[in-house]
C-alpha positions in Angstrom: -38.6 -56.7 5.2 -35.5 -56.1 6.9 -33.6 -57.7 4.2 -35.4 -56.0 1.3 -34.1 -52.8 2.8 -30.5 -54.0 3.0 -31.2 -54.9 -0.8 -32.2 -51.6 -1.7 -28.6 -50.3 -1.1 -27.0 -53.0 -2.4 -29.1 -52.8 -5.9 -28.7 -48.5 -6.1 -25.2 -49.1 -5.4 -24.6 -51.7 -8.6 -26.9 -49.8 -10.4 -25.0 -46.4 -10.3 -21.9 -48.3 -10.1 -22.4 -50.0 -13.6 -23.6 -46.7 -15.0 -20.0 -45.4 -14.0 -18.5 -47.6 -15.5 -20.1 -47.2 -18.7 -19.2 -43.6 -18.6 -15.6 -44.4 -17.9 -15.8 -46.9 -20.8 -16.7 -44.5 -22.9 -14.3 -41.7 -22.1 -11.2 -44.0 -22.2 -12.2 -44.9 -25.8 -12.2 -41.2 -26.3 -9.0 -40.3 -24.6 -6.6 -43.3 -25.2 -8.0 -44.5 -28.7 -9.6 -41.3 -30.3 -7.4 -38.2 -29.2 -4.7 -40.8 -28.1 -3.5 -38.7 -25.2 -4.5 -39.5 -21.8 -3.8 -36.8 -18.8 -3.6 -36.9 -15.4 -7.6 -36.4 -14.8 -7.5 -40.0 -16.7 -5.7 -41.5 -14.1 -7.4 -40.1 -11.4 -11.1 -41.4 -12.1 -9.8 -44.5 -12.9 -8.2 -44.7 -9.6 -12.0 -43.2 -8.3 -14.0 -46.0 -10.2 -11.8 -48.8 -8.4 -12.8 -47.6 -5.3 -16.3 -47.3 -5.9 -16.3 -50.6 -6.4 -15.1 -51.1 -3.6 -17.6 -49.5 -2.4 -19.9 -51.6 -3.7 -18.4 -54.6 -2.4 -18.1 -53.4 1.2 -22.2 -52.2 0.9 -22.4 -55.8 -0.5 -20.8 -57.5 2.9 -22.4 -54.8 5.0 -26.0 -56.4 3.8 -24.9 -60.0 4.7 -23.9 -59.0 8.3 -27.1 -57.1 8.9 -27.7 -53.7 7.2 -30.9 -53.2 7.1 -31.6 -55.0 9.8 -33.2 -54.5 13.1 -30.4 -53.9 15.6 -32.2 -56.3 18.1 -31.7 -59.2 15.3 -27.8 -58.8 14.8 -25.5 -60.9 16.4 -22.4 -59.3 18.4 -20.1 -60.5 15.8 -22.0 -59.3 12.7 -21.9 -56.0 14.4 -18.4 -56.0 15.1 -18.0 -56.9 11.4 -20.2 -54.3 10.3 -18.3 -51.6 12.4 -15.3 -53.0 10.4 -16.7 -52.4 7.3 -18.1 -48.9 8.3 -14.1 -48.0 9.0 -13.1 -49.5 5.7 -16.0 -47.4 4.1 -15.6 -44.1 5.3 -11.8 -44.3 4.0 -12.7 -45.4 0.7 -15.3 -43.4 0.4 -13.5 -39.9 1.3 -10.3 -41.0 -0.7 -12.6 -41.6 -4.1 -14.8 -38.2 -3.9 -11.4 -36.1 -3.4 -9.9 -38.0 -6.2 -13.2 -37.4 -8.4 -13.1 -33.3 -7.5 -9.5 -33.3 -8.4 -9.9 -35.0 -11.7 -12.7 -32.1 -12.2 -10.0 -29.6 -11.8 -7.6 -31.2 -13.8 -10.0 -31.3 -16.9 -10.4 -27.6 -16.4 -6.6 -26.7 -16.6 -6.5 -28.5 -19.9 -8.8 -25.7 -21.4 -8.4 -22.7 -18.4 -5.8 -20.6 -20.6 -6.4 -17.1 -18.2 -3.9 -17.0 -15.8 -6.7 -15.7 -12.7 -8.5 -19.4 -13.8 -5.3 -21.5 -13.7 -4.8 -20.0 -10.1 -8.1 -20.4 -8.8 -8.0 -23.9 -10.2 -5.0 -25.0 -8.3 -6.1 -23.1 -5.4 -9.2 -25.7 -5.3 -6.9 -28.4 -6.4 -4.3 -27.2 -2.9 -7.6 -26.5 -0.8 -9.3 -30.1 -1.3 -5.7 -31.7 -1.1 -5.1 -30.8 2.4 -8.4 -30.9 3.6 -9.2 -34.7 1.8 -5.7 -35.8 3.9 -6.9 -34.3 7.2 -11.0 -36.1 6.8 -9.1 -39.4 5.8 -6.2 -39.1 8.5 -9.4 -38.3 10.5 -11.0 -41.1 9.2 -8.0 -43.9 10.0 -7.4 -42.0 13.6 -10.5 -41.9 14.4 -10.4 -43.8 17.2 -7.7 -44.6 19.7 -6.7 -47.7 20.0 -7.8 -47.6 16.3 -9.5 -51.2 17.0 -11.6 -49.4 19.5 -14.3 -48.1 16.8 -15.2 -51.5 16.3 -14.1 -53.3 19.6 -15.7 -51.5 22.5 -16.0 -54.8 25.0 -12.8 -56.2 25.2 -10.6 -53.0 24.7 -11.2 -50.4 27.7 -9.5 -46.9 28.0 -10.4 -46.5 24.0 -11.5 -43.1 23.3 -12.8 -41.5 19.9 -13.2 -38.1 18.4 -17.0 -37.0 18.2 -17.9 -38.9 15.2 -20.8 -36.6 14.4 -19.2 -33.3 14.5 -16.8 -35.3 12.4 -19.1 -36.7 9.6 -21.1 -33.4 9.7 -18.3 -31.4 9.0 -16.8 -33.3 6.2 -20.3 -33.1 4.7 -20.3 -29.0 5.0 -16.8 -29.0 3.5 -17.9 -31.6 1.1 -20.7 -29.4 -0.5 -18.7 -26.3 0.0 -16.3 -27.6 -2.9 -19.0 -29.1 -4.6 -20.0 -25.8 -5.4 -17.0 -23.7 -5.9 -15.8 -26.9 -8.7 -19.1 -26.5 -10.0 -19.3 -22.9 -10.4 -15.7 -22.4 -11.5 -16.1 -22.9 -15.1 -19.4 -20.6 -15.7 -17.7 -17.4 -16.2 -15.2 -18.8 -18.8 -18.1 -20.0 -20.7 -20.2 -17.7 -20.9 -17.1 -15.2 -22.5 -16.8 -17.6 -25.1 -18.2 -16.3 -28.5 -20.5 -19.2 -29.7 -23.7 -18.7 -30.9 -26.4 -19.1 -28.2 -27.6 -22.0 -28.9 -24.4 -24.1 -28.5 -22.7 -21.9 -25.7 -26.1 -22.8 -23.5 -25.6 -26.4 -24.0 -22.1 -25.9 -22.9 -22.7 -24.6 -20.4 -25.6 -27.2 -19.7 -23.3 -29.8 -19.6 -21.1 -28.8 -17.0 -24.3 -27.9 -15.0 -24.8 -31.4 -14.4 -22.0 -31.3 -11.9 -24.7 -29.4 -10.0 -26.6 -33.3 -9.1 -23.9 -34.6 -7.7 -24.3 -31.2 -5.0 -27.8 -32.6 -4.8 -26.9 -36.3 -3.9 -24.3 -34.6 -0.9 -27.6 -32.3 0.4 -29.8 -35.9 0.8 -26.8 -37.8 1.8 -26.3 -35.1 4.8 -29.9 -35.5 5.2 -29.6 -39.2 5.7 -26.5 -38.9 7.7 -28.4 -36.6 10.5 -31.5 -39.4 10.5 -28.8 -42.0 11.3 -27.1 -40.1 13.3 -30.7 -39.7 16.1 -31.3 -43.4 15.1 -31.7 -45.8 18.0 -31.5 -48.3 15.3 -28.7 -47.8 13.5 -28.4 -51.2 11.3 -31.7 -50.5 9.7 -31.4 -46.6 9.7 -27.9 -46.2 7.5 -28.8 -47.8 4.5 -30.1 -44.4 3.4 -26.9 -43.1 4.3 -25.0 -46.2 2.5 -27.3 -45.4 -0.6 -26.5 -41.9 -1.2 -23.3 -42.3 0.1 -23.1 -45.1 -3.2 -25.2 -42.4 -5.0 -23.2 -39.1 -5.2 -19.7 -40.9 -5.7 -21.1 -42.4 -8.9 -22.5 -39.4 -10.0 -19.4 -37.6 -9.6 -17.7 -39.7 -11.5 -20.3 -39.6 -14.8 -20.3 -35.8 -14.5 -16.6 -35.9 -14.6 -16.8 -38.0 -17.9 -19.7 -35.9 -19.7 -17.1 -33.0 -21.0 -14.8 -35.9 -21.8 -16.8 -38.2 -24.1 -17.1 -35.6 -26.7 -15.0 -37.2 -29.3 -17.6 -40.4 -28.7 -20.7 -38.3 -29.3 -19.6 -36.5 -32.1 -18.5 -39.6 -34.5 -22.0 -41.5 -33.9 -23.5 -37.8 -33.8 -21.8 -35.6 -35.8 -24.9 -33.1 -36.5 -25.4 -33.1 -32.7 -22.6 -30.9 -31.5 -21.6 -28.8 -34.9 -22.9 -25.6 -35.7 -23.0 -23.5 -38.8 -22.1 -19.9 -38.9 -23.2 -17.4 -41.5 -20.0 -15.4 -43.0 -20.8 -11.9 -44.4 -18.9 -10.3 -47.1 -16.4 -7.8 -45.9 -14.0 -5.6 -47.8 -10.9 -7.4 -46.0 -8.9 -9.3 -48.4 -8.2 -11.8 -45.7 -10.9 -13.9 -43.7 -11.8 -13.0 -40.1 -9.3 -13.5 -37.7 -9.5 -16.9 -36.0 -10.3 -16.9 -32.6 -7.6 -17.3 -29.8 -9.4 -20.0 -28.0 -9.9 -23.4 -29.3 -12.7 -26.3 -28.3 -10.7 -29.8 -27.6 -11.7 -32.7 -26.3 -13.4 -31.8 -23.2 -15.1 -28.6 -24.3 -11.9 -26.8 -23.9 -9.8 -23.8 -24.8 -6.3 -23.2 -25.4 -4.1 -20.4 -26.9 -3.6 -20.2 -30.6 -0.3 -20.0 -32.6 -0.4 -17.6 -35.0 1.3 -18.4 -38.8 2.9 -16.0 -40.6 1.8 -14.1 -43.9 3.7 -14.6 -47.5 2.5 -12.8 -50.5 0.9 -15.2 -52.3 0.0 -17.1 -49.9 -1.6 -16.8 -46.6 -1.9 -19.3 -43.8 -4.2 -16.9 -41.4 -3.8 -19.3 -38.0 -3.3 -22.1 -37.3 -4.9 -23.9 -34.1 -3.0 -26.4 -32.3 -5.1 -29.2 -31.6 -3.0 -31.5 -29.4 -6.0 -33.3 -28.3 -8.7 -33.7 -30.8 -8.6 -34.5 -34.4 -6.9 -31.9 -36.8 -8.4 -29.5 -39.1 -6.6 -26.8 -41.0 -8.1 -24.3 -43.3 -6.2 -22.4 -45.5 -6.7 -19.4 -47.5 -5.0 -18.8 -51.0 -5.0 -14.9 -52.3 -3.8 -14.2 -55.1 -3.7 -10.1 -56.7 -3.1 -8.8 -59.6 -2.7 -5.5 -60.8 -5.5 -4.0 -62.5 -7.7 -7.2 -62.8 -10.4 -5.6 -60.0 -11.5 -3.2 -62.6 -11.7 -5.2 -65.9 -13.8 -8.1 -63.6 -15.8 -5.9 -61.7 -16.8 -2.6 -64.3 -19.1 -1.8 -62.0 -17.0 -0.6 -59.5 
């Protein structure tokens, strides 16, 4: 039984691990072979998908040395090892969610054109920058000697910070910027003029950053059960299976905006929408709007063409990240020739 349990983390963690990497799949076909133009958020789940594995890997050897196990049934030396590995995983593990929230942040300055936005968005960026190097300094510190967290016969005069106060309050700051990340975009789209239908779906889709505040709630839930455990090997794998859990779920909401370019050429009625025009009396077409959508549901500031006589080039949208599409309108006037076509006027 005891193995089966150390199994389950081992299987949830592969199993949201492999979705990840589907997703990433997916978004670098959009961003290096579709829009051709990879940015820094790129980079940075990349970087946060190598250490999920990781991850992985450590939950992996964490099973074979007696997760999920009865305390009473592991060795000294598989629980030295496992100490080891809890180290190595707590590192990893904070280093890959920062990296994660910052590539978040990153996608959002690619379409965040008001300058109040941009700010608030590198605020968040500044804010979970210092506070990811002070957990994972934490993290490494943790314990003086730092071979006492996992050596606590041989070594004597070791001392260590209060590593609940510690993992609780990472968790609180944790789901702190969970929130403000998630909630950062809202009001930007819902200003946007789309009809209804598609700015609710837009707005859908960067709701789903709301699970991965869900996965941090249950992993601080199974964080305080390990944490009154008098049987720790057997009580963390809940803690190792969220743990798994809300990184890989970070990084697939992070990807969602991203794969657009994917969805729309093997679904192109999926994300278009057709707008009515009505007749005016304006000789030129309505005026463009100064927002664009790019590759990851974006906006950016339009660049404005000038008029000629003849011919009129209304605006033109830069689209430095998505495929190109420019509509032009040709007018031409002559004197007189309203009346003689239209008599009824």
């Amino acid at each position: 039984m005891g193995l089966e349990r150390g199994m389950q983390a081992v299987v949830t963690a592969a199993v949201f691990n492999a979705l990840a990497f589907l997703f990433i799949v997916v978004r670098c076909i959009s961003r290096f072979v579709i829009i051709k133009q990879a940015g820094t958020e790129d980079y940075l789940i990349l970087f946060a998908l190598a250490l999920s594995i990781g991850l992985t890997v450590i939950i992996v050897l964490q099973k074979n040395n007696g997760l999920g196990r009865h305390a009473d049934t592991v060795s000294t030396e598989d629980n030295e090892t496992l100490s080891k590995l809890l180290y190595a995983s707590i590192i990893v593990y904070n280093l890959a969610l920062f990296l994660v929230k910052d590539s978040i942040l990153y996608q959002y300055l690619r379409f965040f054109v008001q300058r109040s936005y941009r700010i608030a968005a590198w605020c968040l960026i500044g804010i979970i920058g210092v506070g990811g190097c002070a957990f994972i300094l934490t993290s490494c510190f943790s314990c003086w000697p730092v071979a006492y967290y996992w050596d606590k016969t041989t070594i004597k005069n070791g001392h260590c910070v209060n590593m609940l106060a510690f993992w609780f309050s990472f968790s609180a700051f944790n789901i702190a910027t969970d929130l403000a990340v998630w909630f950062l975009p809202m009001p930007v789209l819902w200003r946007l003029r789309l009809p209804r239908k598609q700015k609710i779906s837009l707005i859908a889709v960067f709701a789903l950053g709301g699970f991965a505040c869900i996965t941090s709630i249950l992993r601080l839930h199974a964080l305080y059960i390990t944490s009154i455990s008098t049987d720790i090997t057997y009580d963390n794998v809940p803690a190792a299976t969220w743990s798994a859990a809300e990184l890989n779920v970070g990084i697939m909401c992070a990807c969602i905006p991203a794969i657009r370019p994917v969805v729309s050429l093997m679904f192109p009625r999926l994300l278009t929408s057709s707008t009515r025009r009505s007749r005016t009396s304006d000789a030129y077409p309505r005026r463009a709007s100064c927002y664009r959508n790019d590759s990851v549901v974006g906006l950016s500031r339009a660049t404005k063409m000038p008029r000629s006589d003849s011919a009129s080039q209304e605006e033109r949208i830069s689209l430095n990240n998505t495929i190109h599409v420019k509509q032009e309108w040709s007018i031409s006037e002559r004197q007189g020739s309203l009346a003689a076509q239209n008599p009824g006027v």
